[in-house]
N, C-alpha and C positions, 0 to 999 in steps of 0.2 A: 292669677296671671292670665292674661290673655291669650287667645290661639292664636298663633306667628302672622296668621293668615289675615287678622283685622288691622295688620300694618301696611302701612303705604310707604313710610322708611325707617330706615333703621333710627333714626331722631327721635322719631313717634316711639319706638318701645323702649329708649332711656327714659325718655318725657315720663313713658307710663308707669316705670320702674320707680326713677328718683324725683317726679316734678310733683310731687306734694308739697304743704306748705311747708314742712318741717324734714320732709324726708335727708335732704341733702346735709343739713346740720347736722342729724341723730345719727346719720353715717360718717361725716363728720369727726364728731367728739368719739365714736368710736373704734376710730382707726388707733392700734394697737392698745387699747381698754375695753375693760368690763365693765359694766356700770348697771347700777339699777334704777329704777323708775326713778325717787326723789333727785338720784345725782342728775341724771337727764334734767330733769323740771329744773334744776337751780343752773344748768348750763346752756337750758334754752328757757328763761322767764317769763316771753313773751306767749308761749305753746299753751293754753289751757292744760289740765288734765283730759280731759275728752280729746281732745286734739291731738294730746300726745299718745295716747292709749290708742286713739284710731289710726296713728299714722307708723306707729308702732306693729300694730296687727296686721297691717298690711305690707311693712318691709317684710315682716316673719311669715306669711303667705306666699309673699317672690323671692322667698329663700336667699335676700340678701344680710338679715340677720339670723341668730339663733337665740334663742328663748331659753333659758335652764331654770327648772322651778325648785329648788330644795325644801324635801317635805320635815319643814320646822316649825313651830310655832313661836311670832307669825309667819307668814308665808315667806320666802325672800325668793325671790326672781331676781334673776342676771339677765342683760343682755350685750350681746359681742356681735363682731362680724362674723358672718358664715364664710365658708369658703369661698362662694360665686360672690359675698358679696367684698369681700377682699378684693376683685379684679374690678370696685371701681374705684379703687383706692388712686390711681394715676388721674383719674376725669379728675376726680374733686379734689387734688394738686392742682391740677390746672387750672379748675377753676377758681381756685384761691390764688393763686399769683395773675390771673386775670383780674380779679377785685383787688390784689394789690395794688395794681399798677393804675385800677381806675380813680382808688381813695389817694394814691399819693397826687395825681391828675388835680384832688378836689383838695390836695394838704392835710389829708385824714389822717397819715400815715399807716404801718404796717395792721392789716386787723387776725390773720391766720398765727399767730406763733402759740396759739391755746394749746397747741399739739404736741 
């Protein structure tokens, strides 16, 4: 995470927080779920593996997710929202009835009810 100090406004440190390519979906899918890596990958299909792992490691860096690694063979990793990152649960509301309102505008209709 960045020092507070290389922001100009508070937009700029959400930007830096959730404006990766994947970031806002994988917090997203998991608002009240667990999930591991393969369920991520089949709930965003479009994410590479690279992409998701990189965007992955870096939610778990701004302590918006948490990581649990159970030592089994093979490995299993969970990942969930941390607690900081529970308080952007309200934005990406918003911004899901925001893209509501813009896909029904285009006759899309509803696309957030994955939740």
């Amino acid at each position: 995470m960045k020092c507070p100090s290389t922001f100009h406004c508070p937009v700029e440190a959400t930007l830096d927080l959730i404006g990766g390519k994947y970031k806002a979906l994988i917090l997203w899918h998991l608002i009240g779920n667990t999930l591991r890596f393969n369920e991520l990958s089949k709930l965003i299909p479009q994410a590479t593996p690279k992409m998701l792992t990189q965007q992955l490691r870096e939610l778990e860096a701004d302590k918006l997710i948490s990581r649990t690694v159970y030592p089994v063979v093979p490995p299993k990793v969970e990942y969930s929202l941390s607690e900081f990152g529970k308080s952007i649960i309200p934005i990406l509301d918003t911004m899901c009835k925001w893209g509501e309102s813009y896909l029904d505008g285009l006759d899309m209709g509803p696309a957030c009810n994955s939740r």
